[in-house]
C-alpha positions as CSV (number, residue, x, y, z in Angstrom):
1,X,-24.8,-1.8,19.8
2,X,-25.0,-2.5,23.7
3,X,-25.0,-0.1,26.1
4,X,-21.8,-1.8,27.4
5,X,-20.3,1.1,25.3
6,X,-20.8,4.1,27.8
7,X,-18.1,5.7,29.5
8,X,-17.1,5.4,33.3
9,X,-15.9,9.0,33.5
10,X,-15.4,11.6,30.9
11,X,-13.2,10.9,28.4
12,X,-11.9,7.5,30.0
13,X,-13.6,4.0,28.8
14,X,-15.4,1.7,30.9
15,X,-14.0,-1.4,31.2
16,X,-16.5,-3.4,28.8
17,X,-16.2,-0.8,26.2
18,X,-12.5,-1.2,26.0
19,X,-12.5,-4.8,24.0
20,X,-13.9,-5.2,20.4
21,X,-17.1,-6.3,20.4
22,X,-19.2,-8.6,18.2
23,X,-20.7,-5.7,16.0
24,X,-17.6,-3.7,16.3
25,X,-15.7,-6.8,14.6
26,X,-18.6,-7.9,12.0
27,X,-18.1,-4.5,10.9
28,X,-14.0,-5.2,10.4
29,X,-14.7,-8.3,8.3
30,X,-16.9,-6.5,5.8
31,X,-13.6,-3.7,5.7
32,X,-11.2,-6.4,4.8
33,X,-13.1,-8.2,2.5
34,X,-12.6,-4.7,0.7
35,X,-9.2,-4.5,1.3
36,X,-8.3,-7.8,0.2
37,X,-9.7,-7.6,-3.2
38,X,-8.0,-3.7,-3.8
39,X,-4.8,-4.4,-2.3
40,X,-4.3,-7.7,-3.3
41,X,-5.0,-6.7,-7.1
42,X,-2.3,-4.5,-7.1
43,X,0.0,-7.3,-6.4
44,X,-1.5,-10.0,-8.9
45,X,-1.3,-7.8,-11.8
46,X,2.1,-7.5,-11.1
47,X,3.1,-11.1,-11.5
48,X,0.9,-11.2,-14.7
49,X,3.1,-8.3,-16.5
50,X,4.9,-11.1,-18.5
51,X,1.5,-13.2,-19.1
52,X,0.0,-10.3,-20.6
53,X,3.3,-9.6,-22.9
54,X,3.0,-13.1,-24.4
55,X,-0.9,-13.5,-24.7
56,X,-1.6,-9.6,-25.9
57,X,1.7,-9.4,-28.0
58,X,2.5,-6.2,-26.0
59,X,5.7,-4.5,-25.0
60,X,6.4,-3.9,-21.3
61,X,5.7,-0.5,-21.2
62,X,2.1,-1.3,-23.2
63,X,1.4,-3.7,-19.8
64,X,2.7,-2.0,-17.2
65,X,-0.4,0.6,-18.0
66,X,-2.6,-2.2,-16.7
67,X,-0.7,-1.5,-13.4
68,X,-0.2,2.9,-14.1
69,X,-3.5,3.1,-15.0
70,X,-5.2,1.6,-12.0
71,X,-2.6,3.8,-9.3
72,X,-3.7,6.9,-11.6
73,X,-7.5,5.7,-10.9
74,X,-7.2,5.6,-7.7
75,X,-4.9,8.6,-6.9
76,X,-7.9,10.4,-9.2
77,X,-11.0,9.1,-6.9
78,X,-9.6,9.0,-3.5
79,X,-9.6,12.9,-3.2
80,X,-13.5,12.5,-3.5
81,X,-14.0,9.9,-1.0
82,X,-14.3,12.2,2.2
83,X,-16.8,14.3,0.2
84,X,-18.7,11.7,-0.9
85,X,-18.9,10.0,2.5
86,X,-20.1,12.9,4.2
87,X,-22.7,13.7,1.3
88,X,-24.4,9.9,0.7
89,X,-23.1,8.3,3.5
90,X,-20.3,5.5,4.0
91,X,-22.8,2.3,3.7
92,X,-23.7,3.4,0.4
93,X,-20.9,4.7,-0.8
94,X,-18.9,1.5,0.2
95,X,-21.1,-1.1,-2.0
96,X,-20.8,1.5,-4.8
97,X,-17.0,1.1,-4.5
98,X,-17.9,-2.6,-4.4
99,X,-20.0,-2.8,-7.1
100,X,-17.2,-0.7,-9.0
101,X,-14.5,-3.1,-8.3
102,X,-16.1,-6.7,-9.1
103,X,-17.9,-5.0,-12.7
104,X,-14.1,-4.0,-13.2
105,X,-12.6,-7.5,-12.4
106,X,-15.3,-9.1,-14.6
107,X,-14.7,-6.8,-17.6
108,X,-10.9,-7.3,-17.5
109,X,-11.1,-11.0,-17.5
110,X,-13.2,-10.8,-20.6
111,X,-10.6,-8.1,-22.1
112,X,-9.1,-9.8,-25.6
113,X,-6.7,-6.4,-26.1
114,X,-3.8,-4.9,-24.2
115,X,-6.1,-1.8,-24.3
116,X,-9.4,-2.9,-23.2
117,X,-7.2,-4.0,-20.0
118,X,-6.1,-0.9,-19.4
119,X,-9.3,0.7,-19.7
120,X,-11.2,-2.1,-17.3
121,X,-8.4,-1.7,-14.8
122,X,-8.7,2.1,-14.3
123,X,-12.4,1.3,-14.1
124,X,-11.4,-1.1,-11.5
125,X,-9.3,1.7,-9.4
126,X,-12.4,4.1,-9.0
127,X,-13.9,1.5,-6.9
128,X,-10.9,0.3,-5.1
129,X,-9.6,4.0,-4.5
130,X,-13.2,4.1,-2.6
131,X,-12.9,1.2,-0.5
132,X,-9.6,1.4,1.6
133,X,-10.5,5.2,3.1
134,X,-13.6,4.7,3.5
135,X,-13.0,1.7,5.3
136,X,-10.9,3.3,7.8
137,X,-13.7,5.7,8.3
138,X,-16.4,2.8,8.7
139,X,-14.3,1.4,11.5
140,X,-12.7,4.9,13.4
141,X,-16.6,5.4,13.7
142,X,-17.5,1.6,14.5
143,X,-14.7,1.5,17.2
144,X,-14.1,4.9,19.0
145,X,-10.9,6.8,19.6
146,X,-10.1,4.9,22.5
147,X,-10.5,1.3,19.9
148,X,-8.6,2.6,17.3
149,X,-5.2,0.8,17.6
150,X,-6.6,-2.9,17.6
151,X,-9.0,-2.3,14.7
152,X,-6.6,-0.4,12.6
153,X,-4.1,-3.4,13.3
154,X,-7.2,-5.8,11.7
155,X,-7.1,-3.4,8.6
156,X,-3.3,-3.5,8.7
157,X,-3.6,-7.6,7.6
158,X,-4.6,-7.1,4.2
159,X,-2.5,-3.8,3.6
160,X,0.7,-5.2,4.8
161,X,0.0,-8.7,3.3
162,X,-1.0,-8.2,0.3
163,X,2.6,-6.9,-1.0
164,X,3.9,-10.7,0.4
165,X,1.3,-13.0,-0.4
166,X,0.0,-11.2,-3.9
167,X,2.5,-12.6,-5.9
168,X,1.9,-16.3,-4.4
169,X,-1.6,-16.3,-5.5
170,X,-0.9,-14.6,-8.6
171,X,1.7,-17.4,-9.9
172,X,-0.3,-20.3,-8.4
173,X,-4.1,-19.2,-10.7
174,X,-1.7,-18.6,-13.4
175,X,-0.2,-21.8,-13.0
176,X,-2.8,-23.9,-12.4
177,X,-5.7,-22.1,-14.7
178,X,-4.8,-19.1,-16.6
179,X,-4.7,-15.1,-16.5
180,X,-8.2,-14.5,-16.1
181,X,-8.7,-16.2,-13.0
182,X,-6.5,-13.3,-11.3
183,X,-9.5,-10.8,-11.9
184,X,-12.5,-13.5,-11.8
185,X,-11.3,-14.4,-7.7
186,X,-13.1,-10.8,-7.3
187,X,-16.3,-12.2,-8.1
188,X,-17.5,-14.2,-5.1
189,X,-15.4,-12.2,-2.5
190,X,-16.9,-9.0,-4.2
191,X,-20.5,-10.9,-3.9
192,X,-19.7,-11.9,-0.1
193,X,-18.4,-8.6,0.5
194,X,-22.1,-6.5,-0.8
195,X,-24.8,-9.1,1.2
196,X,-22.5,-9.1,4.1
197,X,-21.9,-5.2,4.0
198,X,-25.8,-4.6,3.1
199,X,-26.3,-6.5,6.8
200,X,-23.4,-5.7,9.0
201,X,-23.1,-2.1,8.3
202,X,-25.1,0.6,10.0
203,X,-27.0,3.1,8.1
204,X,-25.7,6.6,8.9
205,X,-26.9,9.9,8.3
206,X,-25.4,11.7,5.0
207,X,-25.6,15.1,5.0
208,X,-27.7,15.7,1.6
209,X,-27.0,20.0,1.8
210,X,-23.2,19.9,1.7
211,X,-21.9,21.3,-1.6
212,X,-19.1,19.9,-3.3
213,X,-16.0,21.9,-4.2
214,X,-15.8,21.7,-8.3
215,X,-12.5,23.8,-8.3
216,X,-10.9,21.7,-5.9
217,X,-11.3,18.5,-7.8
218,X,-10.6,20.2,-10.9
219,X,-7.2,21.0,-9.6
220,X,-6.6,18.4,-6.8
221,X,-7.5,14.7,-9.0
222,X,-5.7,15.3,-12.6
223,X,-2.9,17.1,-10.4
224,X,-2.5,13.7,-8.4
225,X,-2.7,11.9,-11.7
226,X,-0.3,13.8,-13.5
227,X,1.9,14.5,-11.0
228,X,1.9,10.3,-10.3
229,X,1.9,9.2,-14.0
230,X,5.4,11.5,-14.3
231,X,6.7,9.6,-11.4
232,X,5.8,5.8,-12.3
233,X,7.6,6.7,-15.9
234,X,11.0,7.2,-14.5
235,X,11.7,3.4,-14.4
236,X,10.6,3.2,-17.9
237,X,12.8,6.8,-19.0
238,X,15.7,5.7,-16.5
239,X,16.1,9.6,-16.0
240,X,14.0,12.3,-14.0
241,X,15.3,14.8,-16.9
242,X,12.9,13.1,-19.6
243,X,9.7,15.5,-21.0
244,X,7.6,12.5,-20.1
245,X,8.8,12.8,-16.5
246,X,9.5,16.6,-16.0
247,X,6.5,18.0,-17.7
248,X,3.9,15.8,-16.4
249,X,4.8,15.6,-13.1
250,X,6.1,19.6,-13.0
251,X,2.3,20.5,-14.2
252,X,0.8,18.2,-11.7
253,X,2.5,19.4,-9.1
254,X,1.6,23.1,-10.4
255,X,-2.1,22.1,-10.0
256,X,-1.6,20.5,-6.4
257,X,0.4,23.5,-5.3
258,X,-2.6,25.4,-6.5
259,X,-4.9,23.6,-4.5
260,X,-3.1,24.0,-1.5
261,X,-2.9,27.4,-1.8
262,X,-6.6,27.9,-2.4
263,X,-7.4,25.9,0.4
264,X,-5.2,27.4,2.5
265,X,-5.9,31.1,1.9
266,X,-9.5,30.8,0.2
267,X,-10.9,28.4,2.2
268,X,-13.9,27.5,0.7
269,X,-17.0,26.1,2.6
270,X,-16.3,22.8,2.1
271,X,-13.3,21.5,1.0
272,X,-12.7,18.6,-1.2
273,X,-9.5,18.0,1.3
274,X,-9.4,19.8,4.5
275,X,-6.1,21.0,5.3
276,X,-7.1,22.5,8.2
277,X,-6.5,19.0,9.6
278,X,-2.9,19.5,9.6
279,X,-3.4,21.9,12.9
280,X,-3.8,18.8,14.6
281,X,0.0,17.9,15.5
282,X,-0.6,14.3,15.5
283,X,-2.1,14.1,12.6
284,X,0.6,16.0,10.7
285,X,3.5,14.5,12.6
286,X,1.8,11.2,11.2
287,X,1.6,12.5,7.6
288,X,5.0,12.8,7.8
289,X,5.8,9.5,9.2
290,X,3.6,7.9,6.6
291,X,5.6,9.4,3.7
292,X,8.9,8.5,5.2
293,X,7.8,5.3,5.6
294,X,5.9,4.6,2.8
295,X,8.6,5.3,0.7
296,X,11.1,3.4,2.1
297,X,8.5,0.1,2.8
298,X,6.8,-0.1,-0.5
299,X,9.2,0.7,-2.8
300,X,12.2,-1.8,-1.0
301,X,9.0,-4.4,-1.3
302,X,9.8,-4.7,-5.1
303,X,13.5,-5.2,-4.4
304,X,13.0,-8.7,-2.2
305,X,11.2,-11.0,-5.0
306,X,13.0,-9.9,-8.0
307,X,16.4,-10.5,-6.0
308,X,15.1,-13.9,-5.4
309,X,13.9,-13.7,-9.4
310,X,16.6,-12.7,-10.8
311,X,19.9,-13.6,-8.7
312,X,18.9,-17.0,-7.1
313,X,16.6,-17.6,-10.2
314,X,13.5,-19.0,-8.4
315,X,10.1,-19.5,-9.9
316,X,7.6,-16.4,-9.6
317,X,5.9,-19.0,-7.4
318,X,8.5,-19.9,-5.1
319,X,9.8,-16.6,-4.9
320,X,6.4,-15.5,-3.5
321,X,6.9,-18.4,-0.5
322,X,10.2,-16.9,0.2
323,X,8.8,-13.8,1.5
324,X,6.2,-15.7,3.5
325,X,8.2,-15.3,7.1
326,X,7.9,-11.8,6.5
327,X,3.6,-12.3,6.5
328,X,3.5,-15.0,9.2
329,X,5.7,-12.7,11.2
330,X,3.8,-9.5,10.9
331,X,0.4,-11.2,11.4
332,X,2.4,-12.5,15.0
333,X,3.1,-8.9,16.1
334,X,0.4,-6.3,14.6
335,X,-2.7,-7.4,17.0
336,X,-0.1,-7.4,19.8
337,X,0.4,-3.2,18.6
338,X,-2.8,-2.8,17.9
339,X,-3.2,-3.4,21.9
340,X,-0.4,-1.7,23.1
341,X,-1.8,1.2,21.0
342,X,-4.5,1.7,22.5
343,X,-2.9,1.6,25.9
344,X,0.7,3.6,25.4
345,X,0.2,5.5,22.5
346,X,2.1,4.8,19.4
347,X,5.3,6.2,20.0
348,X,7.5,3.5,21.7
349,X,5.4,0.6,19.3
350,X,6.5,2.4,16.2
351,X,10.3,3.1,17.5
352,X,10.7,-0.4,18.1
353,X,9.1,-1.2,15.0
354,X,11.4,0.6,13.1
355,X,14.2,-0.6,14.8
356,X,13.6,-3.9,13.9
357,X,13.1,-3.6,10.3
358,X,16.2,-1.5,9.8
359,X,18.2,-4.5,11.3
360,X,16.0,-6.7,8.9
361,X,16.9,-4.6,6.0
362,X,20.3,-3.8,7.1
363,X,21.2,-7.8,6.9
364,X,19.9,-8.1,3.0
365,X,22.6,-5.3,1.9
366,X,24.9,-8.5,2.6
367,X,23.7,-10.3,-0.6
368,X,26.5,-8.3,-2.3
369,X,28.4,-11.3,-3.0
370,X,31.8,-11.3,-5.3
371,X,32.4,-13.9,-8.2
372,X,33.9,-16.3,-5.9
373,X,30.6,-16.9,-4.3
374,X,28.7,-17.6,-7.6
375,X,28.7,-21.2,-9.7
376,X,27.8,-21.6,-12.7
377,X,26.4,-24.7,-14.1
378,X,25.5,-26.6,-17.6
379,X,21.8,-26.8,-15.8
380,X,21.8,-22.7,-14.6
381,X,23.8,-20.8,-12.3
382,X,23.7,-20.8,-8.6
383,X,24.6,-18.6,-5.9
384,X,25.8,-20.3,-2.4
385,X,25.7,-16.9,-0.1
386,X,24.5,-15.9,1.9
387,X,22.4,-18.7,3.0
388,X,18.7,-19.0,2.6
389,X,18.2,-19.1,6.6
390,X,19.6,-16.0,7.0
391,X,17.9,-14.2,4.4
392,X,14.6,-16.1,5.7
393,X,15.7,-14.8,9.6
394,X,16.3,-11.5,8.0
395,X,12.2,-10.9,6.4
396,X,11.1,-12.9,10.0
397,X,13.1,-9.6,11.7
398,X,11.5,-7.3,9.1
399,X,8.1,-8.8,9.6
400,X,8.2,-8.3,13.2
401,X,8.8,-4.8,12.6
402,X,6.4,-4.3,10.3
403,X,3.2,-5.5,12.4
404,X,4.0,-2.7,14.6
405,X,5.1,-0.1,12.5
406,X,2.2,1.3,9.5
407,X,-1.3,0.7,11.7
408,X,0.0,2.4,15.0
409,X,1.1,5.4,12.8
410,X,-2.7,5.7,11.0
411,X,-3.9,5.4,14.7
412,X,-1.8,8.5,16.0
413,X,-3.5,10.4,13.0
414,X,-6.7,9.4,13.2
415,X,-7.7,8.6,17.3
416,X,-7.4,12.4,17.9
417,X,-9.9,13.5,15.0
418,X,-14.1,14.5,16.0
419,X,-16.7,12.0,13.9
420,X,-16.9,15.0,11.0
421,X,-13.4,15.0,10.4
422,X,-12.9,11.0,10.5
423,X,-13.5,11.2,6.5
424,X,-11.5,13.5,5.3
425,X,-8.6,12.4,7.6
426,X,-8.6,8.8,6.1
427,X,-9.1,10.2,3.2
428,X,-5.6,12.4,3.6
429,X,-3.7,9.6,5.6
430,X,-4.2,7.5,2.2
431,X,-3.9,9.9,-0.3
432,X,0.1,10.5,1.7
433,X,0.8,6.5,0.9
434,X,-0.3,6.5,-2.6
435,X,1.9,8.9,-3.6
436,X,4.8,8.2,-1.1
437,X,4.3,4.5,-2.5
438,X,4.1,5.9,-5.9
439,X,7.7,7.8,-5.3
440,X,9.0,4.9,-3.5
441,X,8.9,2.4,-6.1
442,X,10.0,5.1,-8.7
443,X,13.0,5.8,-6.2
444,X,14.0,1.9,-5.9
445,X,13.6,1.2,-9.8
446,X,16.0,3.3,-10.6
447,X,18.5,2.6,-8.1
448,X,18.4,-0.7,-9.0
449,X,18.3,-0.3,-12.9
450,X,21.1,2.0,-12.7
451,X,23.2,-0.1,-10.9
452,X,22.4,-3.2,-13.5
453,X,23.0,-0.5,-16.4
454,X,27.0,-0.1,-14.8
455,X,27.6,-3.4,-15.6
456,X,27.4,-4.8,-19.3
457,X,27.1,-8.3,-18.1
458,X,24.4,-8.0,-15.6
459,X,22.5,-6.5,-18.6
460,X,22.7,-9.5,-20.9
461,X,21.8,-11.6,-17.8
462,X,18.7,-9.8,-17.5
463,X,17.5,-9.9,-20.6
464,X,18.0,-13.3,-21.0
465,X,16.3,-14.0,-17.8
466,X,13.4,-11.8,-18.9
467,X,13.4,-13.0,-22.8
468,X,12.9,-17.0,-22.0
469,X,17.0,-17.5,-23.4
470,X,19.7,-19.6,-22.3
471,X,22.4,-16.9,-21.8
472,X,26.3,-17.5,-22.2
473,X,27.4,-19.5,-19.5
474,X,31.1,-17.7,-18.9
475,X,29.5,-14.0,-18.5
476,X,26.9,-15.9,-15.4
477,X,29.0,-15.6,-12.7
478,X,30.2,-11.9,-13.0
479,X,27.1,-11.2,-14.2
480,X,25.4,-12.6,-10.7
481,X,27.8,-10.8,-9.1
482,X,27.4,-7.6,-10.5
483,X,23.8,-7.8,-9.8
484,X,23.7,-8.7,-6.5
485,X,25.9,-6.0,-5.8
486,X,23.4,-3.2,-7.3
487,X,20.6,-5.0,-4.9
488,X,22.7,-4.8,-2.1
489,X,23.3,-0.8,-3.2
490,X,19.6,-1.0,-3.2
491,X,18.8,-2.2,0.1
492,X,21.6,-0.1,1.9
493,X,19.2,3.1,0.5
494,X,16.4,1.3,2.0
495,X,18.1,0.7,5.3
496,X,19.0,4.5,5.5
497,X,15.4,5.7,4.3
498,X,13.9,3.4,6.9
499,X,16.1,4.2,9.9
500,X,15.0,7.9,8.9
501,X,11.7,7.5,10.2
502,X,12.4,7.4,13.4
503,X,12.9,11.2,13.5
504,X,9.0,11.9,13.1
505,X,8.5,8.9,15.1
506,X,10.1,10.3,17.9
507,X,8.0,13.2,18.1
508,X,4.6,10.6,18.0
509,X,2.6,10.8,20.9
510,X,3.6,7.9,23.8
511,X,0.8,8.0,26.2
512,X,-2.9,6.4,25.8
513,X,-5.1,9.2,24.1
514,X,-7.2,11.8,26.1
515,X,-9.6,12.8,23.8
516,X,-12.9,12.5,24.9
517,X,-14.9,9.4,23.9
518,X,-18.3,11.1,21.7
519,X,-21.1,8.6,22.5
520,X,-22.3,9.4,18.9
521,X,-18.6,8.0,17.6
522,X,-19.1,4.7,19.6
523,X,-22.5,3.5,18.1
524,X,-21.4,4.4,14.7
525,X,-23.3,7.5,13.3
């Protein structure tokens, strides 16, 4: 790297060092060419769930493990990732996770059962559970403190996107080839991604003597696991009171509680998570944030295409489009946060942020339409409010928000953190949104299912709707009604979770960072 990246004074940035600079932004492409294929996976899968009913002869709750087991994967691996960074180094580590991830996608493609699918997709999630903290250690070193907020905003593109624009390219390959074409897309990007990581990224020096803490992961990866399996089954139970719920997730949460404890009061040499970390106030102001947010964010995420699904009965195609203002208007604002980041602190960024998506999410509780609003039709039913450009203006509003909202939070908790640390803080920051994603979409499933169940109608509609049947035409439009009603019920919860978050965002830092610049940080060892 060029020695434009020396400091002016201590702790303050020369001008030159302050942009990103060619290596620093090589380095970002190899980390979203990762992130693309993990995230994006998630989403696919998802719009495959009825594909692999019909072609597999399996039951919903047999092909929602393709999607369980990969979250248990990587809720299981990412626990290891600081440790493993700091023992073989990131540049290895990060075309393992690679390698991982495209031998997964190949093997599912050639899967001919419902349960060699599952089994290929968890193998799938070690490697992807790798690639998304250790990215965000491979660019907090590439970048610097003082760099944080504009590089963390190019990582944001794939992890906010890939909710939005996953289910466009999973209907279009299914459309125009067939199911397997969802996992074989990993091949050349995972191909691209090795050579161009093998010559982009700088070697760095692992620290070989470092032992690894055996207990830890004995309590800390099935307790994640367990604890997140119990959660993702309460859509399927419809009740937190279930055994398959309560037991799971109560012994899970035994073993993390465990591992807390142990770490807290044992401390042993080195920990497989270091929650030490959490005496740095920005970082544990952020944690909170994160969960808050990632709650609200991911799980309400589910709740805008299956409106559009279900209620306005789009294709899975054209639903996917629909949400497309919400990318194009993310992708507008989040390199404009990543800037003011860097140079105001997160604070005011993620206030205004917020802001903005509550209003977005505050004008979708208005698709609570009565029968009056809904047609039915010989041809299918129809629903005439609200309008489509107000429910378009209304994911534009959300989108805004969104580009400044999840990076500039990640950079509060990592710019403050020495080179050492850097691991296991990603590593933390994204164990918090898997499972605050996990409990988020458990949260909104069941508020939304539950207000389908109260109505007998909207419960033949959706099985119909589901099933591939024509249903009876007279129950349509107080079935539609109905239904709209629970989504609205649905996105009032999310409105409320949302506008929540600005209580931990007020107490995030909203001044530029004054931690010293380490030269050893800049050049990336």
């Amino acid at each position: 790297m060029s020695t434009e990246t020396t400091s002016t004074t201590a702790g303050e940035p020369g001008p030159a060092d302050d942009k990103l600079d060619r290596n620093v932004l090589l380095v970002a492409g190899v980390v979203v060419l990762g992130a693309i294929m993990s995230i994006l996976d998630i989403t696919v899968v998802s719009v495959a769930q009825p594909t692999f009913q019909n072609v597999f002869d399996a039951s919903p709750a047999q092909t929602a493990w393709t999607m369980t087991g990969y979250t248990l994967a990587l809720a299981t691996v990412i626990p290891l990732t600081g440790w493993a960074a700091d023992r073989f180094g990131t540049k290895r580590l990060y075309m393992l996770a690679v390698t991982l991830f495209t031998l997964g996608s190949i093997l599912c493609a050639a899967a001919n059962s419902i349960e060699m699918l599952t089994f290929f997709r968890v193998l799938q999630g070690l490697g992807g559970g790798m690639l998304m903290p250790l990215g965000m250690t491979i660019m907090t070193r590439a970048a610097g403190p003082h760099r944080i907020g504009r590089v963390m905003a190019v990582l944001g593109v794939p992890m906010l996107l890939g909710p939005i624009f996953g289910p466009i390219l999973g209907g279009w390959l299914i459309d125009i080839a067939s199911w397997h074409w969802i996992f074989l897309i990993n091949l050349p990007i995972g191909i691209i991604a090795l050579v161009y990581a093998a010559k982009v990224l700088p070697s760095d020096s692992p620290t070989p003597s470092e032992s690894f803490d055996f207990v830890g992961m004995l309590l800390l990866s099935p307790g994640l696991a367990l604890f997140l399996y119990g959660v993702s089954s309460i859509p399927e139970t419809g009740t937190v009171l279930a055994t398959k719920v309560l037991v799971t997730a109560a012994i899970g949460l035994v073993l993390v509680v465990l591992f807390v404890l142990r770490s807290l009061f044992r401390s042993p040499e080195h920990p497989l998570m270091d929650l030490h970390l959490f005496r740095n106030r920005s970082l544990s102001v952020a944690v909170v944030a994160m969960s808050l947010f990632a709650i609200a964010f991911f799980g309400a995420s589910l709740l805008f295409p299956q409106y559009f699904l279900l209620v306005r009965g789009e294709s899975t195609l054209d639903a996917g489009l629909l949400l497309a203002p919400q990318g194009i208007a993310a992708m507008l604002t989040m390199p404009v946060a990543g800037i003011l980041t860097d140079k105001i602190g997160p604070g005011k960024i993620v206030m205004a942020g917020i802001a903005l998506i509550v209003v977005g999410m505050g004008m979708f509780t208005q698709v609570a339409v009565g029968t009056d609003a809904i047609s039915a039709s010989a041809s299918g039913f129809d629903v005439t409010e609200p309008s489509y450009l107000f429910l378009l203006s209304a994911l534009f509003i959300m989108g805004l928000g969104m580009g400044g909202t999840m990076m500039p939070i990640m950079t509060s908790a990592l710019q403050t953190l020495k080179d050492h640390e850097i691991a296991r803080g990603s590593t933390l920051m994204n164990i918090t949104q898997q499972v605050a994603a996990s409990i988020g979409t458990a949260l909104f499933s069941v508020v939304l299912t539950n207000g389908f169940n109260d109505s007998e109608a909207a419960t033949e509609l959706r099985t119909a709707t589901e099933s591939g049947t024509t249903p009876d035409p007279s129950i349509v439009p107080t079935a539609l009604s109905d239904m709209s009603g629970a989504f609205g019920s649905a996105f009032l919860v999310g409105t409320i979770l949302v506008a929540v978050c600005i209580i931990p965002a007020l107490m995030l830092p909203r001044k530029k960072a004054a931690t010293p610049v380490d030269p050893a940080v800049l050049v990336g060892h």
